[in-house]
Backbone as a ProteinNet text record, in pm:
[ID]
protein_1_A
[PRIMARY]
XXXXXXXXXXXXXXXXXXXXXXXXXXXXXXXXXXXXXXXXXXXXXXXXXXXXXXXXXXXXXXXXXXXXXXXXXXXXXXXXXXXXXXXXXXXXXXXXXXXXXXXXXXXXXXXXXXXXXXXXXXXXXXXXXXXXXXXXXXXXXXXXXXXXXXXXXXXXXXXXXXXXXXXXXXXXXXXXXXXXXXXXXXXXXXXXXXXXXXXXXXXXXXXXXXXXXXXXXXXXXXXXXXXXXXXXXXXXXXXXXXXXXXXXXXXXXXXXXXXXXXXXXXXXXXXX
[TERTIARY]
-2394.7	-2300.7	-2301.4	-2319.4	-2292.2	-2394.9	-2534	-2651.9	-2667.9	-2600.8	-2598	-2510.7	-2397.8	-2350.9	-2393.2	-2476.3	-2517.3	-2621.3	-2712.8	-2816	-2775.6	-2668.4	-2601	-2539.9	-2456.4	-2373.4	-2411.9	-2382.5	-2443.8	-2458.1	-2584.1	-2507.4	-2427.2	-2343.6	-2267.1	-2156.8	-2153.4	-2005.4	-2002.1	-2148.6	-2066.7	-2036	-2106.2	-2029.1	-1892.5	-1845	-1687.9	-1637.4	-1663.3	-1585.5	-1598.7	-1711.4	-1731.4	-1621.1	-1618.4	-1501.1	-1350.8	-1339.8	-1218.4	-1155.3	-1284.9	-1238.8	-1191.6	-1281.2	-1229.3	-1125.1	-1031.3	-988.1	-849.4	-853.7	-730.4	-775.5	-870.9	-897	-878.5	-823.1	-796.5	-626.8	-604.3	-510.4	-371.4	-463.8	-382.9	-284	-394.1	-300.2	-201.1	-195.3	-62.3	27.6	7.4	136.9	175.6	121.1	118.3	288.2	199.5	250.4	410	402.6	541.3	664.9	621.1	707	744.4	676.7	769.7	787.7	760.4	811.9	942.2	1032.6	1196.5	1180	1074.9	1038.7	976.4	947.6	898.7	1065.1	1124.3	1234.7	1349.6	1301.7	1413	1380	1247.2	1218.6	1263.8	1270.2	1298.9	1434.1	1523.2	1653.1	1650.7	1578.9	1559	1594.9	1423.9	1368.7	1476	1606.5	1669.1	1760.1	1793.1	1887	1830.7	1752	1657.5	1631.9	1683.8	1692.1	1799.8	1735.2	1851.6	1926.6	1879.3	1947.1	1951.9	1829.2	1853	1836.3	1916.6	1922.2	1949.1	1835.5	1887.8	1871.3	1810.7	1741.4	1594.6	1603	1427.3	1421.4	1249.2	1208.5	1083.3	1058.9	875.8	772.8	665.7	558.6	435.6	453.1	375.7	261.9	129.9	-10.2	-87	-192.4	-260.1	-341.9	-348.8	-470.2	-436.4	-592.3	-555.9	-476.6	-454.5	-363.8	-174.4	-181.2	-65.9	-73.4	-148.5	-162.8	-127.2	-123.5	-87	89.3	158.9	255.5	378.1	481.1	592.8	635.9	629.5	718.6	849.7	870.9	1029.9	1139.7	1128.7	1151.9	1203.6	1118.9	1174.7	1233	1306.3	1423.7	1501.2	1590	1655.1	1674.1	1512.3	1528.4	1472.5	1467	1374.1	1218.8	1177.4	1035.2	993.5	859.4	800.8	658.5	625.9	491.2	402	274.8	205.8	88.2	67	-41.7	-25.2	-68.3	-68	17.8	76.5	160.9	242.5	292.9	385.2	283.4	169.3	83.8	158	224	287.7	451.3	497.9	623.9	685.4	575.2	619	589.8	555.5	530.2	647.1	658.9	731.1	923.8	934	1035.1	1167	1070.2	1144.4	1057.1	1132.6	1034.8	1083.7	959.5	1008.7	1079.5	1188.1	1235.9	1206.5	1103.7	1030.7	883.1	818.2	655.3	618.5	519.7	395.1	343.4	253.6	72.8	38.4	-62.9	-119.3	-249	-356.4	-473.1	-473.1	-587.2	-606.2	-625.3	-707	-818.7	-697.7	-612	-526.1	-462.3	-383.1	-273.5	-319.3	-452.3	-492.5	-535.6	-590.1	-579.2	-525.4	-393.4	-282.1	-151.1	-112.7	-31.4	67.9	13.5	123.4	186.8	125.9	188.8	280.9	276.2	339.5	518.8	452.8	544.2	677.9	611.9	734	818.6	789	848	1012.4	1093.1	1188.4	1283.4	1204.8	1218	1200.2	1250	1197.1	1059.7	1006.9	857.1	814.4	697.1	660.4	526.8	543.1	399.7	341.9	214.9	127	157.3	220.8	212.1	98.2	13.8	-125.4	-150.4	-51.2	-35.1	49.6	83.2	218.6	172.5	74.4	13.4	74.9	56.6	112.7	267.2	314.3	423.1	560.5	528.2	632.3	750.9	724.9	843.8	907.4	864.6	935.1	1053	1229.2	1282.9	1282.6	1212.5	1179.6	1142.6	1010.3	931.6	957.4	940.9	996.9	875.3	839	691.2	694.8	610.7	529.5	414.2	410.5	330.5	213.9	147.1	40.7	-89.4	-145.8	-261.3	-427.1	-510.6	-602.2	-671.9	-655.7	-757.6	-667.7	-740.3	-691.7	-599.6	-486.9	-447.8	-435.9	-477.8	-413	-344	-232.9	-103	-26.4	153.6	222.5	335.1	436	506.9	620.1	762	874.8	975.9	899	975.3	906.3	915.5	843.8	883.1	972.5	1014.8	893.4	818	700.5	561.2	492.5	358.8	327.5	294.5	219.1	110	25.2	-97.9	-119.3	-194.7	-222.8	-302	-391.3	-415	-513.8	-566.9	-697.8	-600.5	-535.2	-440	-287.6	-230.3	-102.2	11.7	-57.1	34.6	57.8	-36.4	60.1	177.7	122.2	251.8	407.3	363.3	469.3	512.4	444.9	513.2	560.2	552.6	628.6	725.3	712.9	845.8	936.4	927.7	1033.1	1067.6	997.4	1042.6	1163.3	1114	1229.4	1346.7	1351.2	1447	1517.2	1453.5	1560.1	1552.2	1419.2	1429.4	1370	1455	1383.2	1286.6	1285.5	1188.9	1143.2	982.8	910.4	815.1	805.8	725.5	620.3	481.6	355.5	325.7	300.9	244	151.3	8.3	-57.9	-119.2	-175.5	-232.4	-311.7	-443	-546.4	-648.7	-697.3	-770.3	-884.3	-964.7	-1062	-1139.3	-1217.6	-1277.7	-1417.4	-1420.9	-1544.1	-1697.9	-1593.1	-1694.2	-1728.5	-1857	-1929.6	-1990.1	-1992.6	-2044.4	-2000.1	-2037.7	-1998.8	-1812.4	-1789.9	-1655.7	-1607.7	-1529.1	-1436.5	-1515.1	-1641.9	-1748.9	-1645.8	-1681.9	-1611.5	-1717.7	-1686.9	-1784.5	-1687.7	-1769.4	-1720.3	-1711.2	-1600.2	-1594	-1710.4	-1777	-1859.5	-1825.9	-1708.3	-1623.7	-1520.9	-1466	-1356.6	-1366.3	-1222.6	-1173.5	-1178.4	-1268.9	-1239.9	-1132.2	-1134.6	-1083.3	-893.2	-818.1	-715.5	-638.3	-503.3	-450	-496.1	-509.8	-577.5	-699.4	-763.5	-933.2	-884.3	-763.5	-747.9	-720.7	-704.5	-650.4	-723.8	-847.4	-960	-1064.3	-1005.8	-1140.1	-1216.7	-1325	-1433.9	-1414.4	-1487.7	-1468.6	-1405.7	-1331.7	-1222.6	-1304.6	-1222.3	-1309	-1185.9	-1250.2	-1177.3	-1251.5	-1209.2	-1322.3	-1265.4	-1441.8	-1416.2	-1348.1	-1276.6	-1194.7	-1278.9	-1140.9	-1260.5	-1150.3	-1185	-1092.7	-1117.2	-1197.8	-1183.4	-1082.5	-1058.3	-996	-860.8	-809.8	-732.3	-626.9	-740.3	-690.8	-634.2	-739	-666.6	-519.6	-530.1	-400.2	-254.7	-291.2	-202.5	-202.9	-282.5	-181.5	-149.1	-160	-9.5	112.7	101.4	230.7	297.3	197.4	272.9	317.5	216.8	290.1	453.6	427.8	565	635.7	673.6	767.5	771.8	724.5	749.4	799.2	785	872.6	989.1	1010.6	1145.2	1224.8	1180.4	1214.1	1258.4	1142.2	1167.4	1015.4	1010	890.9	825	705.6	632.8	577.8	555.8	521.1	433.3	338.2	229.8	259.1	302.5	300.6	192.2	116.7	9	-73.7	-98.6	-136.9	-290.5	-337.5	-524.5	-527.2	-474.2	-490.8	-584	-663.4	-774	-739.7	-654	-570	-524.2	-545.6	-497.9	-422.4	-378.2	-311.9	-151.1	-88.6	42.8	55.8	234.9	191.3	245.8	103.1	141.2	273.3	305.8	417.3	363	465.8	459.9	581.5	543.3	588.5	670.1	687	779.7	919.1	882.8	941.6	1056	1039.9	1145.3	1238.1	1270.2	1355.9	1435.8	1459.2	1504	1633.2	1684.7	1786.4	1727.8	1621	1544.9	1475
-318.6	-215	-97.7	-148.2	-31.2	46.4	-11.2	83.1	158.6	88.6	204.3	311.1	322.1	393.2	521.9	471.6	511	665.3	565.3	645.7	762.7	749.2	841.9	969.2	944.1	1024.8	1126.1	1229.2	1280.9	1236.9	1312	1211.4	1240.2	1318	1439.6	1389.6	1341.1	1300.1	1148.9	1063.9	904.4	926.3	1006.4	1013.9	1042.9	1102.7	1159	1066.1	1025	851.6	755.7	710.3	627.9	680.6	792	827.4	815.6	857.6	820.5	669.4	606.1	442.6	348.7	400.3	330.4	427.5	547.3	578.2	509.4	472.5	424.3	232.4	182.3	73.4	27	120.4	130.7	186.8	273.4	318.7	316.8	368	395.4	228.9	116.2	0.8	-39.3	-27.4	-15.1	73.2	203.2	267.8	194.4	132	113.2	-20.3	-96.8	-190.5	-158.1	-57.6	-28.3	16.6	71.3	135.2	33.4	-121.5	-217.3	-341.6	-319.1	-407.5	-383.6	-513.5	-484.6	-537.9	-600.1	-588	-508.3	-389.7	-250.4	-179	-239.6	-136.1	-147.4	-329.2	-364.9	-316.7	-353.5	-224.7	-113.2	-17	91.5	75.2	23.2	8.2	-28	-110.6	-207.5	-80	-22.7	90.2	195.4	221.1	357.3	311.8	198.5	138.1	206.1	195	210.4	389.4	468.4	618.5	621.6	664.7	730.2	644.7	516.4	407.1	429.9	460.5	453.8	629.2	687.5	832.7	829.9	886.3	990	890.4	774.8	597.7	634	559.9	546.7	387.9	430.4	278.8	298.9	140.4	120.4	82.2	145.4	40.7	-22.7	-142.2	-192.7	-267.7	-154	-238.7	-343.7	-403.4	-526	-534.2	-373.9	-371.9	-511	-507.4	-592.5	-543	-440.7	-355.5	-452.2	-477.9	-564.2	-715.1	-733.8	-822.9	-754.4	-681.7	-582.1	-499.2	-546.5	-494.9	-543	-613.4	-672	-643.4	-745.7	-721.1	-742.2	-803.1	-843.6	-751.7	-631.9	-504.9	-417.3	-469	-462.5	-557.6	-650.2	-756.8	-690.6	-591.7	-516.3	-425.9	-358.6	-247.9	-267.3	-131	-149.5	-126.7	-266.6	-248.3	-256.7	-209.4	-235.7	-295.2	-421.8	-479.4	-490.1	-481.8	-410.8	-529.3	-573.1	-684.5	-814.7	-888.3	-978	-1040.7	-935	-953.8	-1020.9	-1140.9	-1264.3	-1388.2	-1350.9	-1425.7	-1463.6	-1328.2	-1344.6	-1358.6	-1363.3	-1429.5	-1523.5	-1676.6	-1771.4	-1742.3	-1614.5	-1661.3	-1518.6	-1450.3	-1308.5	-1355.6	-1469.3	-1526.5	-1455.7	-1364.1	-1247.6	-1214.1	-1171.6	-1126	-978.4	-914.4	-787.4	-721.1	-603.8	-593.8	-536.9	-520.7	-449.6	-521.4	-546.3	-551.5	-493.7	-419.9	-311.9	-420.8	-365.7	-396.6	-436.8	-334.8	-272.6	-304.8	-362.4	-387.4	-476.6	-514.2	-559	-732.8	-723.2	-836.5	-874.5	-799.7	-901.4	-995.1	-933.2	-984.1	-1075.2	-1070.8	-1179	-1311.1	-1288.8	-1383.8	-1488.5	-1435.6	-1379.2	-1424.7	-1455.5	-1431.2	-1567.3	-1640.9	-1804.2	-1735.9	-1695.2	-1665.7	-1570.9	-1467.2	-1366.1	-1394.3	-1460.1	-1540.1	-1587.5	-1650.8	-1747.3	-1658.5	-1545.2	-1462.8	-1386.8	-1454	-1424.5	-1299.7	-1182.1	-1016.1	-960	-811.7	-740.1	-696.4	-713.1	-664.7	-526.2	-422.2	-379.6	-345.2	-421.4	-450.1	-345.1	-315	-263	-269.9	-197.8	-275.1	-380.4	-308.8	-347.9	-514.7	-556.6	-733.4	-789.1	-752.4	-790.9	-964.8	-934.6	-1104.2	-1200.1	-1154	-1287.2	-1271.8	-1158.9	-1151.7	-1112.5	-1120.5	-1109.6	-1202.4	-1323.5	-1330	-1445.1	-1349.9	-1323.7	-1240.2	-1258.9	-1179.7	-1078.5	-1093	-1013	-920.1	-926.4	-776	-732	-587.5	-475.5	-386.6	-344.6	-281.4	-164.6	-110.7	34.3	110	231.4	227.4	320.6	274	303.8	333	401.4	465.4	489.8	474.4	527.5	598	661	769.6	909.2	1056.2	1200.4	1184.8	1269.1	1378.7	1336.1	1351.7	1317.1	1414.2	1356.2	1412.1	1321.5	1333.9	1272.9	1296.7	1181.2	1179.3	1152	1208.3	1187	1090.3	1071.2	1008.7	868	791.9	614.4	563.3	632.1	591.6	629.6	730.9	795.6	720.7	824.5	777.9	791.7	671	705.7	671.7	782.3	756.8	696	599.5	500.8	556.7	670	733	654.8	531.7	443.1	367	322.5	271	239.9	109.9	65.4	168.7	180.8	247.9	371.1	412.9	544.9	535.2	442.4	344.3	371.8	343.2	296.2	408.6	520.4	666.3	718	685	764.7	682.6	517.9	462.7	528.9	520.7	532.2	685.8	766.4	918.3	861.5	815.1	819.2	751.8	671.9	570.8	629.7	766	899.6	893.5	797.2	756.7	907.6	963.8	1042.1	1083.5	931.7	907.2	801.6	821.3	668.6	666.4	510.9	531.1	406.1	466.1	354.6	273	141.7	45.6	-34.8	-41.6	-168.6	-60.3	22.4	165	167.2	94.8	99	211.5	233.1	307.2	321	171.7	166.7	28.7	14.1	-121.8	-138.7	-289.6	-309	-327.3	-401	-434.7	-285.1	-221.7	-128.9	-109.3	-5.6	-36.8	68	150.7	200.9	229.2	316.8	332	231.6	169.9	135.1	29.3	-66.3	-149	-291.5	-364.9	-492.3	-579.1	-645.1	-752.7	-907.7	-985.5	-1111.7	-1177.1	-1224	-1199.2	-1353.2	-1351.7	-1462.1	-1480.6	-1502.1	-1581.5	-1492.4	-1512.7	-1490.7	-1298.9	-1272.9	-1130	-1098.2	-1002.5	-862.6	-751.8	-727	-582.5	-593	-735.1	-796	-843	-844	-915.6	-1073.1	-1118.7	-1254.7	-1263.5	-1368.4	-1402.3	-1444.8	-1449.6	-1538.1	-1439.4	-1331.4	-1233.2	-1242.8	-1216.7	-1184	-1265.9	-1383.9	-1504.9	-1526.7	-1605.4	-1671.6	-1705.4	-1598.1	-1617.3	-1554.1	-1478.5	-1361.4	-1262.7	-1187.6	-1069.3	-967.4	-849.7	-762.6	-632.8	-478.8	-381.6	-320.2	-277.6	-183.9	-54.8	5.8	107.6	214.3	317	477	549.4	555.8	637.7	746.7	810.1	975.7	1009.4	913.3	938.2	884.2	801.1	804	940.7	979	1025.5	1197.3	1273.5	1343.4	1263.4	1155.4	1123	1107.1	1122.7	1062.8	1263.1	1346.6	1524.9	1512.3	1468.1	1541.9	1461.5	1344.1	1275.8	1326.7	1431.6	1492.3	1585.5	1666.1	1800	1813.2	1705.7	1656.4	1626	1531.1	1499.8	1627.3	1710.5	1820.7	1935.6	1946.7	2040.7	2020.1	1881.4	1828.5	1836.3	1827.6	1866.3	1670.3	1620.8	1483.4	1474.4	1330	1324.5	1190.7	1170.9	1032.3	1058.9	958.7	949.6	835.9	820	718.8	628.6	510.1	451.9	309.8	352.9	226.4	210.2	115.1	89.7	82.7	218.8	240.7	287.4	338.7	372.2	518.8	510	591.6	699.7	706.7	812.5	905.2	1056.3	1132.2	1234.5	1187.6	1265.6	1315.8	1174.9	1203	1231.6	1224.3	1264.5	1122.1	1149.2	971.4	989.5	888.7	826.2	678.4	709.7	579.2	434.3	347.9	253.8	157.1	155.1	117.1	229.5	341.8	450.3	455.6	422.2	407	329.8	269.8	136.9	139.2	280.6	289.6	216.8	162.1	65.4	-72.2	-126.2	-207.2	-282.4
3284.1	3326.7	3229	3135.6	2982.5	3022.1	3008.9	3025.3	3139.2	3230.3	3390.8	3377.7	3325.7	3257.1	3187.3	3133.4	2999.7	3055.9	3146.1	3220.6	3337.2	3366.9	3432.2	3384.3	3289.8	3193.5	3082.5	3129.6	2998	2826.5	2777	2604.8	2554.9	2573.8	2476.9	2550.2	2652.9	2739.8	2700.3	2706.8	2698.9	2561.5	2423	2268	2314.6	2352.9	2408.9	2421.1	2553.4	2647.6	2479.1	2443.8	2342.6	2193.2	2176.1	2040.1	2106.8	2221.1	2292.6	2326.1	2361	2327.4	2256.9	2089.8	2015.8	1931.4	1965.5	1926.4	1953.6	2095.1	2193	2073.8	2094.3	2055.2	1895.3	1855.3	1670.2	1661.5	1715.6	1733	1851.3	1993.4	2035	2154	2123.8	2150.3	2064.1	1952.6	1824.1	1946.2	1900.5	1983.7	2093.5	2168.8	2263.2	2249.4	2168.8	2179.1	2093.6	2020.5	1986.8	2039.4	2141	2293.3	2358.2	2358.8	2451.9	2361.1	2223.2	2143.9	2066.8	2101.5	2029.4	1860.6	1830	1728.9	1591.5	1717.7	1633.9	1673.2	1743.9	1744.8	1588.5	1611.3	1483.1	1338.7	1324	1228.6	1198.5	1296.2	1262.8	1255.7	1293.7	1203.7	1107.1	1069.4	941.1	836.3	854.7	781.2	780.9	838.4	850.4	783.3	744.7	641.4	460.9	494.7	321.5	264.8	440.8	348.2	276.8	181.2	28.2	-8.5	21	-27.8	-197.2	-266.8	-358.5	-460.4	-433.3	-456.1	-601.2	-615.8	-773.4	-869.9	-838.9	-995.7	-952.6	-1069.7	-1104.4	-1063.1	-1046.8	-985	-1060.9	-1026.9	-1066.9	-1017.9	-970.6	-899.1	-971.7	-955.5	-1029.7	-956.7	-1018.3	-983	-988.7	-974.5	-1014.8	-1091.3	-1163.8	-1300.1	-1395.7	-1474.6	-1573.2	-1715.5	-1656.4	-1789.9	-1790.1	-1701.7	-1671.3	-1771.8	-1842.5	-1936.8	-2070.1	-2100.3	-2216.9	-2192.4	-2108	-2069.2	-2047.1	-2094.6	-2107	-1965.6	-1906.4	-1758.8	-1764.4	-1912.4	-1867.8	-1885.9	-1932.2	-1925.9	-1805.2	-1685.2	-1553.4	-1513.8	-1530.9	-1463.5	-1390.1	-1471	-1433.1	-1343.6	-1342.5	-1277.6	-1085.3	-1028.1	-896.3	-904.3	-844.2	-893	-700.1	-704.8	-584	-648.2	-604.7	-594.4	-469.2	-527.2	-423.4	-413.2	-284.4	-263.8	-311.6	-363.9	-439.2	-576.7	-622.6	-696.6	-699.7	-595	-638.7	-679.8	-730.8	-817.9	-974.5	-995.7	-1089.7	-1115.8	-1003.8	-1000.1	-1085.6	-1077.7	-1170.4	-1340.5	-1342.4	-1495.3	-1562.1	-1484.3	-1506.7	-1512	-1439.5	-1417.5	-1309.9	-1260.3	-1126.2	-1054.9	-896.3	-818.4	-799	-754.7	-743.1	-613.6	-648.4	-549.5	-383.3	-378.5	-260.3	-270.4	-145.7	-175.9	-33.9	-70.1	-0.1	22.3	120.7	148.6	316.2	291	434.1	444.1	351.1	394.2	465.6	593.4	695.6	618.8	547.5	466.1	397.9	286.2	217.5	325.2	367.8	489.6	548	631.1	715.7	621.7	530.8	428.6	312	268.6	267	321.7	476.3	579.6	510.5	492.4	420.7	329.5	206.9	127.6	186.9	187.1	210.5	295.1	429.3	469.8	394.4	250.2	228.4	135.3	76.2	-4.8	38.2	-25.8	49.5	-68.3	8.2	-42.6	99.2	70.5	183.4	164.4	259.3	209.6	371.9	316.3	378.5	409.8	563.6	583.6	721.4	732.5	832.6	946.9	1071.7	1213.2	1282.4	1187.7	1226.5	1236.2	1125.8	1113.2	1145.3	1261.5	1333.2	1382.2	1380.6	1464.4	1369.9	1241.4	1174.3	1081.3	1127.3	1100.7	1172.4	1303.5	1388.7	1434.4	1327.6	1369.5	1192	1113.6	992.9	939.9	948.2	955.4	837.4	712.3	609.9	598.2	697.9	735.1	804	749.1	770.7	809.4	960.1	981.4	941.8	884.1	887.2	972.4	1060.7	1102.9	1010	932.1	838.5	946.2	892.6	942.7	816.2	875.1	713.7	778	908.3	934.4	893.1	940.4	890.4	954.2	975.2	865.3	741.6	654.5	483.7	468.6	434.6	414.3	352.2	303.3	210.8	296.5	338.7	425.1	348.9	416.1	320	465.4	513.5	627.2	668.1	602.1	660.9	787.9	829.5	985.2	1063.5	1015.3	1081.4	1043.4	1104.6	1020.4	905.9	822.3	700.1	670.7	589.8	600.2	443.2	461.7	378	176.9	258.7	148.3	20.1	107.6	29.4	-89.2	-96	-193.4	-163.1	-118.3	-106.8	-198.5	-316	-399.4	-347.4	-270.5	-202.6	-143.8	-71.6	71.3	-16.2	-146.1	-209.5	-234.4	-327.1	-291.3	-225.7	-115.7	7.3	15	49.8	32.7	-69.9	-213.6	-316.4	-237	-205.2	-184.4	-44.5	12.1	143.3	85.3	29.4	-29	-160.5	-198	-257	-395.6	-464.8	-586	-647.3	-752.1	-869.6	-946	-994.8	-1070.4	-1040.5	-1005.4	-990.4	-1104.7	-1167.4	-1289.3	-1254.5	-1263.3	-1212.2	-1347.4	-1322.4	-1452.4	-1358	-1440.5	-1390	-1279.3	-1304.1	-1237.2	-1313.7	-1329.6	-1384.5	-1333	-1202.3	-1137.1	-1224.1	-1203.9	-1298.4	-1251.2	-1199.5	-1120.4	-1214.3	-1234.7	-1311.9	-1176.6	-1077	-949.6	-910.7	-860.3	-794.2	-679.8	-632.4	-460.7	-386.7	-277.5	-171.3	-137.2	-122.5	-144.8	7.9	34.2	133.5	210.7	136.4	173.6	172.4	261.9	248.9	218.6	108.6	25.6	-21.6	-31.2	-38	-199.8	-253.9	-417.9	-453.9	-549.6	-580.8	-666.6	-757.5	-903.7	-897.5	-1069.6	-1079.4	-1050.5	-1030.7	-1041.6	-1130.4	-1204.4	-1315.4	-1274.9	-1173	-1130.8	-1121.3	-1158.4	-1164.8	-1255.9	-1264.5	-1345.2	-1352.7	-1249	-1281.1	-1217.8	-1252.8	-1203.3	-1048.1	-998.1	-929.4	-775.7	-815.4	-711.3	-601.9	-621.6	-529.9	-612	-559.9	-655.4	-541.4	-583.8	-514.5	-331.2	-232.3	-126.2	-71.7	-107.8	-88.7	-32.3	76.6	156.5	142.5	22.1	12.3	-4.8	-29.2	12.4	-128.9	-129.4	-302.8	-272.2	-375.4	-362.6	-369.6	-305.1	-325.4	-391.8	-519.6	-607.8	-625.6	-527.2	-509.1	-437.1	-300.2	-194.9	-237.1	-294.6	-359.4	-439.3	-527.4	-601.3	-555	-399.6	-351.3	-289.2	-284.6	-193	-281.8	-416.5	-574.1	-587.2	-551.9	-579.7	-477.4	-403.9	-216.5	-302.1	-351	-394	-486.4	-619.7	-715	-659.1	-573.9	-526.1	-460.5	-345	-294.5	-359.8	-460	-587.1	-634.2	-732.2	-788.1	-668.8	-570.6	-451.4	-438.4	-472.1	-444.8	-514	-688.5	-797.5	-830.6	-801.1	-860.9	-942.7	-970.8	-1061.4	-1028.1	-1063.3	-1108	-1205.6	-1288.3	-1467.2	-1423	-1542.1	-1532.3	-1664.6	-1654	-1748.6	-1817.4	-1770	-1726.9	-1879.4	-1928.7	-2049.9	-2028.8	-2095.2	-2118.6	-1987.8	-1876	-1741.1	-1725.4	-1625.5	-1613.5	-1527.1	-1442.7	-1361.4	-1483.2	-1366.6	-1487.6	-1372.1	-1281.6	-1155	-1212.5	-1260.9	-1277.4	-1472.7	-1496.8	-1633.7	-1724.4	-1793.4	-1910.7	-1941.1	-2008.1	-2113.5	-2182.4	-2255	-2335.7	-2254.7	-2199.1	-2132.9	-2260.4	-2373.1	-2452.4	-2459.2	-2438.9	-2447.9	-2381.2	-2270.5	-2126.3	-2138.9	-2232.5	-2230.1	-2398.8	-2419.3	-2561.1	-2624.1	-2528.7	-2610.8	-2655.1	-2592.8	-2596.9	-2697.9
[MASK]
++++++++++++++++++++++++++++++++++++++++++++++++++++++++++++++++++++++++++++++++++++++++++++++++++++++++++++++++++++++++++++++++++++++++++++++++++++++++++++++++++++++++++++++++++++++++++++++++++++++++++++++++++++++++++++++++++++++++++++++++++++++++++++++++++++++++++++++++

């Protein structure tokens, strides 16, 4: 059928029909399914609870570099942290969980989905993984996107675009949720693994690119980062913060980002 098709149609029209297909087939069945799901509806209440919830505090997001071994977590007990991916790896040893968790990749999540499950935080996850999280009352959907427009959204009720890095996710969260000051730790932006930006490869031992060997250990299907694309997506976030007349600071110990502005991460905690 395809090829009869095929032979009929102009080429320039089945490329058309064919970019139109899988545009609806990536995208536009999500929408789809959000218009008659009361589960994307509850979300968005969920999510309209969390504007300006936290106006005018600082928060923290904390990455999965291995710089996070050099970094006193217990420093944040106190405060609002958002963890991003994998990070209740370190739950049991930090002796807290953090107060928010991100994560939108396809590969963590589906891999992932138990754990995640049992974490009893609000967490915010992808529409995209609704299969295995629909009927978790914790999560809280996002409709995340990683194709164009790149842009920096101050509204999570909307679309947000993913921006090659959860930690964006998380920028825009803290911005809707009215925080001030967001301060990044464990923002290494520095991978020892190499390869093709946004390539999905299968891990063969332990994790380098992690706080533990264990993140993305042996067998794990996860995709190397593109820290170019990233890193335009880390100035829409300063620009937006600084329009607003708020800030993000980088506090990440030896961190290779040079988007936002350092500090000293002992610094922050001067009664301490």
């Amino acid at each position: 059928m395809k090829q009869s098709l095929k032979r009929i149609i102009p080429v320039f029209l089945w490329k058309r029909l064919s970019d139109l297909y899988w545009k609806w087939h990536n995208r536009g069945r999500h929408l789809l399914a959000k218009f008659i799901s009361p589960r994307w509806a509850g979300s968005r209440q969920a999510l309209s609870e969390f504007h300006d919830r936290h106006k005018g505090q600082r928060c923290f997001i904390i990455g999965n570099g291995p710089s996070l071994r050099q970094t006193d977590l217990s420093f944040l007990k106190g405060e609002v942290t958002f963890g991003l991916n994998r990070i209740y790896l370190l739950y049991p040893e930090i002796g807290f969980q953090t107060t928010y968790l991100v994560s939108v990749n396809d590969l963590v999540l589906e891999q992932c989905a138990d754990d995640f499950r049992t974490l009893d935080l609000p967490k915010f996850i992808t529409w995209r993984a609704r299969r295995w999280f629909s009927k978790d009352a914790r999560t809280i959907f996002l409709d995340t996107d990683y194709t164009g427009p790149e842009n920096f959204s101050d509204d999570a009720a909307g679309r947000v675009f993913e921006g090659f890095t959860v930690t964006y996710v998380a920028l825009q969260l803290a911005f809707y949720m009215g925080f001030d000051e967001v301060i990044l730790v464990g923002v290494d932006h520095n991978f020892t693994t190499q390869g093709p930006a946004n390539t999905a490869v299968v891990s063969t031992g332990d994790d380098p690119n992690h706080f533990s060997p264990n993140y993305f250990g042996k067998g794990f299907k996860w995709q190397l980062p593109d820290l170019e694309g990233s890193e335009r997506a880390f100035r829409l976030a300063r620009f937006a913060y600084e329009a607003a007349g708020r800030k993000v600071l980088d506090a990440t110990v030896g961190g290779k980002l040079k988007v936002f502005q350092k500090v000293s991460y002992s610094d922050l905690f001067p009664g301490d």
